[in-house]
Every structure is written in structure tokens, then in C-alpha cells.
C-alpha positions as CSV (number, residue, x, y, z in Angstrom):
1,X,50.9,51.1,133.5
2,X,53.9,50.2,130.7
3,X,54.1,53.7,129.7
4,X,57.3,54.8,132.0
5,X,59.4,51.8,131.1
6,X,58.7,52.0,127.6
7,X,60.1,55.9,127.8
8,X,63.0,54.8,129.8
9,X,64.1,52.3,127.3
10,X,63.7,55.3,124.6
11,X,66.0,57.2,126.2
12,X,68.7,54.8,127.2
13,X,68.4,53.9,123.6
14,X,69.4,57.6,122.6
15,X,72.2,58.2,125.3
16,X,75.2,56.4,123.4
17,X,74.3,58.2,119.8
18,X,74.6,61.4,122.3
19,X,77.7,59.9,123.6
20,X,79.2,59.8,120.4
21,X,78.6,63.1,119.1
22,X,80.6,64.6,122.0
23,X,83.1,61.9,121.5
24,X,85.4,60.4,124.1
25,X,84.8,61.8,127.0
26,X,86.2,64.6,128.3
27,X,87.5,65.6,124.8
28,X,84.6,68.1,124.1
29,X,83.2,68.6,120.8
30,X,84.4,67.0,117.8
31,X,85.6,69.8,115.2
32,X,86.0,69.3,111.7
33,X,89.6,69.2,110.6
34,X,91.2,72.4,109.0
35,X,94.3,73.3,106.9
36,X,96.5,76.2,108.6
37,X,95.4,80.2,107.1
38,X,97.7,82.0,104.9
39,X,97.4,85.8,105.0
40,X,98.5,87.8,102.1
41,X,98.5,91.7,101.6
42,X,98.3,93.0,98.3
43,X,98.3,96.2,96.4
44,X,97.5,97.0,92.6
45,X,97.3,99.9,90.7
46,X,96.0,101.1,87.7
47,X,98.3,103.6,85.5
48,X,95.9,106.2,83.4
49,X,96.0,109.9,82.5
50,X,95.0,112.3,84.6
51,X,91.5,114.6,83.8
52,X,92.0,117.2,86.4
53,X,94.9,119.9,87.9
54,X,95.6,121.8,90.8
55,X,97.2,125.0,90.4
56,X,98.2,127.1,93.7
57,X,98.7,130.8,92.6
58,X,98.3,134.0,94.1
59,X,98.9,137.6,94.5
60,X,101.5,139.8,96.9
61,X,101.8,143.2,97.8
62,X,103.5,145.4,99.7
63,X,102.6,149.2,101.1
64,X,104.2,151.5,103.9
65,X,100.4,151.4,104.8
66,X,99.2,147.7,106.0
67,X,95.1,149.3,104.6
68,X,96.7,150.2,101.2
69,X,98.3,146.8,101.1
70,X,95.5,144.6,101.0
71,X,93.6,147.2,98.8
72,X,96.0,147.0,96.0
73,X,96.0,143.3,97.0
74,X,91.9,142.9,96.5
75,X,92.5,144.8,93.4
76,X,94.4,142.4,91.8
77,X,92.9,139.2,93.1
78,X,89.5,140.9,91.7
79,X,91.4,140.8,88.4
80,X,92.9,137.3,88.9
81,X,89.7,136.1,89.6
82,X,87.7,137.5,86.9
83,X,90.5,136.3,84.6
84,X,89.9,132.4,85.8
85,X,86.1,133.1,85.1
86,X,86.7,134.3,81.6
87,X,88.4,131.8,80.8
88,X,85.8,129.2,81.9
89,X,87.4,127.8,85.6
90,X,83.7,127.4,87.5
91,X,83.0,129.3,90.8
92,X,83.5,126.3,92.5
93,X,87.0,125.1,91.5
94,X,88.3,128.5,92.9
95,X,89.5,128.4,96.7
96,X,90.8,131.0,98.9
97,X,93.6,129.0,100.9
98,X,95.4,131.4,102.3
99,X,95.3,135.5,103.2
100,X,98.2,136.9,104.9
101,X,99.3,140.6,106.6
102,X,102.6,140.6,108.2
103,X,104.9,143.5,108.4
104,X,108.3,143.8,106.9
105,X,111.7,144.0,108.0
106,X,115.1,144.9,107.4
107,X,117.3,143.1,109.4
108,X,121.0,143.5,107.3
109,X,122.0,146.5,109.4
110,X,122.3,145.1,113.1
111,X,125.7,146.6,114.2
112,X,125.7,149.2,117.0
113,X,122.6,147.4,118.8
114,X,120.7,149.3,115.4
115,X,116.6,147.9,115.7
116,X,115.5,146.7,112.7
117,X,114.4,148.2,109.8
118,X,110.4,148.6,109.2
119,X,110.4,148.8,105.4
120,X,106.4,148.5,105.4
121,X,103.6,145.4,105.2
122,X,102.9,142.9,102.8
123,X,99.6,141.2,102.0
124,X,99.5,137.4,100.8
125,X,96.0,136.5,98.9
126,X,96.9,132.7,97.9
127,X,94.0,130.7,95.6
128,X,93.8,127.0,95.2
129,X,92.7,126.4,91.3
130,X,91.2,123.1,90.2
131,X,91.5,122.7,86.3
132,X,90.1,120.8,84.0
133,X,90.6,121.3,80.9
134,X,94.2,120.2,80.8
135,X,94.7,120.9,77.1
136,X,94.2,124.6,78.1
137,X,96.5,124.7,81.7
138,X,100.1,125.8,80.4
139,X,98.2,128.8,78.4
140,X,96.1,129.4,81.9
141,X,99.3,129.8,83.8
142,X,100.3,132.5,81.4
143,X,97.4,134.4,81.7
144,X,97.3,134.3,85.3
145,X,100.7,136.2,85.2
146,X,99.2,138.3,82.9
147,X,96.0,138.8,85.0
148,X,98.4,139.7,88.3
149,X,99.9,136.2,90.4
150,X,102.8,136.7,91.6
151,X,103.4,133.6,92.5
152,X,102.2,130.1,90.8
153,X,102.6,126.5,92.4
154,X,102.0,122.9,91.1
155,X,100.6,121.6,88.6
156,X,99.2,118.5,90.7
157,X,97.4,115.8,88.4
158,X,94.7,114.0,89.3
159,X,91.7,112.2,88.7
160,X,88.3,113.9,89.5
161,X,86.3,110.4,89.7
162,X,88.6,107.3,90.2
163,X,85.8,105.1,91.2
164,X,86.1,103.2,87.8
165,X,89.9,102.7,88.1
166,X,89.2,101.6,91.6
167,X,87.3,99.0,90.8
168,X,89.6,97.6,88.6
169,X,92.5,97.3,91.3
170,X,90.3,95.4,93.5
171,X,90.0,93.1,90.3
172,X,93.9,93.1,89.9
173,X,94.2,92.5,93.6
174,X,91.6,89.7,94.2
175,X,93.0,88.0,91.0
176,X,96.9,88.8,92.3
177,X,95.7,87.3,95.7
178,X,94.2,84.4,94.4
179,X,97.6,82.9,92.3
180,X,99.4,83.7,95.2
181,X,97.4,81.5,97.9
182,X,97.3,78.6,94.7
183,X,101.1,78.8,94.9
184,X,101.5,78.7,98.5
185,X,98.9,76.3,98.5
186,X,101.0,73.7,95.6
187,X,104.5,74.6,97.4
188,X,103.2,73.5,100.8
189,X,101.1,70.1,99.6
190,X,97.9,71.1,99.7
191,X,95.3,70.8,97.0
192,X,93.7,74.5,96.8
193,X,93.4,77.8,98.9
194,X,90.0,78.5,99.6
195,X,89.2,82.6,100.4
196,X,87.7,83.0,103.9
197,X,88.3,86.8,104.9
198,X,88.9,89.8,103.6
199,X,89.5,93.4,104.2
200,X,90.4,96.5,102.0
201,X,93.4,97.9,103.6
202,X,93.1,101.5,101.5
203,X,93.2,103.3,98.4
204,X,95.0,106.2,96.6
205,X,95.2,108.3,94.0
206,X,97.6,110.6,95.3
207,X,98.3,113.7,93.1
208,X,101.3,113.8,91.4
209,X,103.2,117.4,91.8
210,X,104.6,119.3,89.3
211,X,107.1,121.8,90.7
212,X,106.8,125.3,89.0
213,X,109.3,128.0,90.7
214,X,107.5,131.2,91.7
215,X,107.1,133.6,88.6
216,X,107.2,137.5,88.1
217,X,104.9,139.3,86.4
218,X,107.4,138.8,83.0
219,X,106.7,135.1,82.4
220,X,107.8,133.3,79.2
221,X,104.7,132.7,76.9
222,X,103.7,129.8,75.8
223,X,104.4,127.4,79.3
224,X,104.1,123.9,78.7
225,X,102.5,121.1,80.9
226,X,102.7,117.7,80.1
227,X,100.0,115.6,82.4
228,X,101.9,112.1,81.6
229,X,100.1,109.3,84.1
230,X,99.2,108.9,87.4
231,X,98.7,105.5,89.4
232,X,95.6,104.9,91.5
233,X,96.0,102.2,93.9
234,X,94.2,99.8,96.0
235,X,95.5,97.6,99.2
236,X,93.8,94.1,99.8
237,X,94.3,92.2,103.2
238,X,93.0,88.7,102.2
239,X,93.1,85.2,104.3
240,X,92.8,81.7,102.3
241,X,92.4,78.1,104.2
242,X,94.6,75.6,102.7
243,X,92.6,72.2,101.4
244,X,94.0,68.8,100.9
């Protein structure tokens, strides 16, 4: 018979610890205080040499005939080719980018309402070559003249695997990131900057062009390329809460 009282005063014992946890009422629940968020972007790179070229090269020629123009052109990309094998470019660094027939016109003599002149068609075979052996690439541009191109492109330098030099941006960055926050942190009065999100915003290791005018078939021996260094570069989005 005194067990329903005896539950009621258990519960009207709990109601005012429930109270409190809400606190006053109509306030909602009580949230721990925060400092404000500071977001920072940052980007760090990593200077180093390059390990790898691209080369654009490739052969034109011209015929009254637009079938004997791309056979003389087959026969000297056949060449071309067979040149970059010799001299140890794999199957798979050599890309066709580009094969072109368009005919050709001569359009200096207009006067009288004169058509233009058809002076024949010319066929465009362009390879993209990846090299690298970069010791070796001013003496492979030579020989690709030798072997035929008619028209050579680039160097751009690169790095074949910048996972490694990745990596340590994101170091650079997190560590850049990091004395930032503290700084904003001190300047502002607050005791620390503590890391709550972040986000990688991108990376590069953009190629870095070396122009080379078109050459004849009469290029100077002995080209020389000088790979210097490229940057590879990552991009942080970070956000820090400031602590008292």
C-alpha cells in the first residue's frame, strides 16, 4: 500500500536536478562557453629538380596530292618514331596528339576578284614525348631533327611522382597554420588556438615550360637544356578555436 507515494517522492526528488540541467527556464540547454574560430588558408611549396620532360614535336608535309601527303608524312613519323625507340624513350611515353590534313592556299594575289590560289595539302603528324632521362634531352632534340621533326615544342619539367614532396607541404602548411593561429591567438588575448577543421584546398605541380621556336631540318648541334627547379605546391583551409 506505500509503494505509490514512496515513487512519487522519488521523482519529485529528481525534478529540480532536471530543472537545473536545462537551466532557467525558457533559456534551453546550457552550452559550454567557446572562443570565436579563426580561419586561415595556406599554401606551401616544395622547390626540387625536376625527373621528367615533355617534348611536343612533330613532322609536316606538303603534296599537290592530299594521299601523297600523309604518305611522305607516315614515312617520316615511322622514322621519328623509330629514332625515340633507339634511343631508349618507352612505347608508352610516346603520344600521338595531333594529325592534321588541310589544304593550302595562296591568298597574296586577290586583285581583279582573282580566287585564291590552291598551292596543294599539308599533313600535320604532332607527338607528345615524355622524357626521362634529362641528362640525355638537349642531345634527343637534335636527333629528332635529324630523324625528320619539323617542328619541336617545350621542354616542360616535371615531376613523374610528387607524392613525397607532397607530403612535405602538407607538413610546411600544417606547421605554417599552426604559428599563425598561436599569433592570432597571443595578439587577440587568448591563451592557445586549438585545430578543429580542416580541408585541403589543392595541389600542383604545374610543369614549367621551356619555349623552343620551331626548328628546320638544319638545327645547331649540341642544344642545351637546363632543367633548373620546379615548385610543387599544396593549399590548406584550416579553422582553429581560440582558448583562454
Amino acid at each position: 500500500m506505500l509503494r505509490t507515494p514512496l515513487l512519487l517522492a522519488a521523482a519529485a526528488l529528481m525534478i529540480p536536478a532536471a530543472v537545473s540541467a536545462q537551466g532557467p527556464q525558457g533559456a534551453g540547454p546550457m552550452v559550454p562557453a567557446s572562443g570565436p574560430i579563426l580561419s586561415l588558408a595556406v599554401t606551401e611549396t616544395i622547390q626540387s629538380a625536376p625527373d621528367m620532360a615533355t617534348i611536343n614535336t612533330g613532322v609536316q608535309t606538303r603534296s599537290m596530292s592530299a594521299q601523297d601527303a600523309m604518305t611522305q608524312n607516315a614515312a617520316q613519323m615511322d622514322k621519328l618514331v623509330s629514332m625515340l625507340v633507339k634511343k631508349g624513350i618507352e612505347r608508352k611515353d610516346i603520344q600521338t596528339s595531333g594529325i592534321n590534313l588541310n589544304p593550302q592556299y595562296d591568298y597574296s594575289d586577290r586583285t581583279g576578284g582573282k580566287p585564291p590560289r590552291f598551292m596543294g595539302y599539308e599533313a600535320s603528324n604532332q607527338l607528345t614525348v615524355k622524357v626521362r632521362k634529362l641528362d640525355g634531352a638537349g642531345e634527343l632534340v637534335d636527333a629528332m631533327v635529324a630523324a625528320g621533326a619539323t617542328n619541336i615544342n617545350g621542354p616542360s619539367f616535371s615531376i613523374a611522382d610528387p607524392a613525397a614532396l607532397l607530403d612535405q607541404a602538407r607538413t610546411k602548411a600544417i606547421s605554417t597554420a599552426q604559428a599563425r593561429a598561436d599569433l592570432y591567438a597571443r595578439a587577440t588575448g587568448y591563451r592557445s588556438a586549438r585545430l578543429v577543421g580542416i580541408s585541403e584546398g589543392g595541389e600542383s605541380s604545374p610543369p614549367m615550360p621551356m619555349m623552343m621556336r620551331s626548328m628546320a631540318m638544319e638545327a645547331a648541334p649540341q642544344t642545351k637544356i637546363e632543367p633548373g627547379e620546379i615548385g610543387t605546391s599544396i593549399s590548406l583551409n584550416v579553422r582553429y578555436m581560440l582558448e583562454r
